[in-house]
C-alpha positions in Angstrom: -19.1 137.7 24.5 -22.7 136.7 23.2 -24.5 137.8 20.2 -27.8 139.2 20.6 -30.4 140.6 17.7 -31.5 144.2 18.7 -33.8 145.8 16.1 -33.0 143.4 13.4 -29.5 144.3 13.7 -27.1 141.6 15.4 -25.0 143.3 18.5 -22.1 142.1 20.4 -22.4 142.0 24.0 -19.1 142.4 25.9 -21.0 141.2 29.7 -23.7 140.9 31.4 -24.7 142.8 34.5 -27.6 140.8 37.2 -29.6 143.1 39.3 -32.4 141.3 39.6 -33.7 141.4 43.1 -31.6 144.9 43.4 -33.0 148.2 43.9 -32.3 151.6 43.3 -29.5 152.5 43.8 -27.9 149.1 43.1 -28.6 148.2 39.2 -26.8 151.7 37.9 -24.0 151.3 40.5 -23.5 147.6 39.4 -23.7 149.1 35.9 -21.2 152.0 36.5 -18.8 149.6 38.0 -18.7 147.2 35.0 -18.6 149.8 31.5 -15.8 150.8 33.6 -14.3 147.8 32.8 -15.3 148.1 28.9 -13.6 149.8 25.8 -15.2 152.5 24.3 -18.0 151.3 21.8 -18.2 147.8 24.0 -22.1 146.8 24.9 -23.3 145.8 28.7 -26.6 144.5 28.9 -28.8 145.1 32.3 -30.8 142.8 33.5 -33.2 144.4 36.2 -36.7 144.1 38.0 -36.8 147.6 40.0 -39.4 149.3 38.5 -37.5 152.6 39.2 -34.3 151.5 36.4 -36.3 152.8 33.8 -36.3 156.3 35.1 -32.7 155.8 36.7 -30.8 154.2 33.2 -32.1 157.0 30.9 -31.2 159.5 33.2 -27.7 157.7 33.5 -27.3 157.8 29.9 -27.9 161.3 29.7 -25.6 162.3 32.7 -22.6 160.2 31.6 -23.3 160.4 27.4 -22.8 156.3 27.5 -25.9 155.4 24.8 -28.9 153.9 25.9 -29.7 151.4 22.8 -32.5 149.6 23.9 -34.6 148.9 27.2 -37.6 147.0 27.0 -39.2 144.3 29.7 -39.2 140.8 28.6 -41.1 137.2 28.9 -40.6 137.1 32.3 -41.5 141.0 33.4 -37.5 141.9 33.3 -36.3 144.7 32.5 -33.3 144.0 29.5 -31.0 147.5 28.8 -28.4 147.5 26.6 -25.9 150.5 27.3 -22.8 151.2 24.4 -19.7 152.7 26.3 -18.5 156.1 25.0 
């Protein structure tokens, strides 16, 4: 479990889940497979370069009620989500 700092508040991230290189559908089926995994109120973070996971998480989010906290691209033009399991 890593620590990460999401809006000046300090989260616990329960794993990690690689997509780079995937594409759609691949990053929210990776996802789906791991919060399934999770406790309720357990973080996953995304990591994702497919333009369309922007799109696909928030409609995801909606669909399933799991809580979109935060997706933003970083440094290195990736795509970082971090999803909270309800």
């Amino acid at each position: 479990m890593k620590k990460v700092e999401l809006d000046g508040k300090k989260i616990h991230v329960a794993s990690t889940v690689d997509a780079v290189g995937l594409f759609c559908p691949l990053p929210i089926v990776k996802l789906k497979l791991e919060i399934e995994k999770l406790n309720s109120n357990e973080i996953v973070e995304l990591l994702a370069d497919d333009p369309g996971v922007e799109e696909d998480l928030m409609a995801w989010c909606r669909e399933t009620r799991h809580r979109l906290l935060s997706l933003r691209k970083n440094e290195d033009d990736i795509f970082v989500g971090y999803v909270e399991k309800t």
